[in-house]
C-alpha positions as CSV (number, residue, x, y, z in Angstrom):
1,X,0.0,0.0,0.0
2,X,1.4,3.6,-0.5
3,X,2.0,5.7,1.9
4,X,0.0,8.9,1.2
5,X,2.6,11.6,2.6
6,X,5.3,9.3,0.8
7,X,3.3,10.4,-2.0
8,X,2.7,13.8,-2.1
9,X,6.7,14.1,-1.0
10,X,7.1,12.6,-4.4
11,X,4.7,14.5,-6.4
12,X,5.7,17.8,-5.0
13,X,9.5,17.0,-5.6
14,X,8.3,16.4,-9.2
15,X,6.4,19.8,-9.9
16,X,9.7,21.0,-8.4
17,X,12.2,19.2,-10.5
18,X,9.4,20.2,-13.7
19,X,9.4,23.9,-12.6
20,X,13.9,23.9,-12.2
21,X,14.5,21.8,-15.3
22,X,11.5,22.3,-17.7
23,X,13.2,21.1,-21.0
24,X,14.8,17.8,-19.3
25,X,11.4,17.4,-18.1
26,X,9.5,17.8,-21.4
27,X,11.9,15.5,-23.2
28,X,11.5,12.6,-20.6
29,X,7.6,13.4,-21.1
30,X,7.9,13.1,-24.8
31,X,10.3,10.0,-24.5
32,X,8.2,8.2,-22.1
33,X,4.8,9.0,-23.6
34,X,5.3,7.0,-26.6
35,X,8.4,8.3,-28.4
36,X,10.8,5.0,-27.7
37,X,9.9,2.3,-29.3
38,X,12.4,-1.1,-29.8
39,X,15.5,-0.5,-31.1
40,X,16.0,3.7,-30.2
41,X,18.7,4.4,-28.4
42,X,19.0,6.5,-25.4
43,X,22.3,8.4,-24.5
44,X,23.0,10.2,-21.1
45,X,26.4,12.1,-20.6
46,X,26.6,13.7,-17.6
47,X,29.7,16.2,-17.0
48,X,31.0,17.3,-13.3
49,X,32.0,21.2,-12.8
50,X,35.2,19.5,-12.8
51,X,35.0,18.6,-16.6
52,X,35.1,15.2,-16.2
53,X,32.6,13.4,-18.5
54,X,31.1,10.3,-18.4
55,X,28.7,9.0,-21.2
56,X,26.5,5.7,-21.6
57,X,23.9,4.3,-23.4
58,X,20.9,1.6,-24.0
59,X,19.4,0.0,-27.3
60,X,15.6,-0.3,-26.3
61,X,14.7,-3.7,-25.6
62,X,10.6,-5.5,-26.2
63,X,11.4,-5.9,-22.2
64,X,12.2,-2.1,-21.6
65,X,9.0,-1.1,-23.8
66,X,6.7,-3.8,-21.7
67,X,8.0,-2.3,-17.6
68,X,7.5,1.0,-19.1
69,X,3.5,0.5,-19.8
70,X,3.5,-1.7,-16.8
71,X,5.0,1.7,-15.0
72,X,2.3,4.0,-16.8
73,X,-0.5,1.2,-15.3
74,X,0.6,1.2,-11.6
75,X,0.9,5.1,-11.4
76,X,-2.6,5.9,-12.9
């Protein structure tokens, strides 16, 4: 069972993290909502104030696509 002040901690930490990052936010959105399907791939690179750099990456797997929707399902 969820914890009801677990959740709104969580949903008010996301209308924060919407309002401070709005593009990151509408990207994931786009991303999420439809715009992977099997076979995209997804890059994250993620640079320190230090310079250092450090990239990866994923090829979209049927599995990935199938715990997404069941995601979707449980947080409707």
């Amino acid at each position: 069972m969820i914890n009801p002040a677990e959740l709104m901690k969580v949903m008010g930490a996301k209308k924060k993290f919407e309002r401070n990052h709005p593009k990151v936010f509408a990207c994931l959105t786009k991303m999420f909502s439809g715009g992977l399907s099997e076979g995209t791939i997804v890059e994250l690179t993620v640079q320190k104030p230090d310079g250092e750099k450090l990239t990866t990456n994923l090829r979209v797997l049927k599995e990935d696509l199938e715990l997404l929707e069941d995601l979707k399902k449980t947080s409707k």
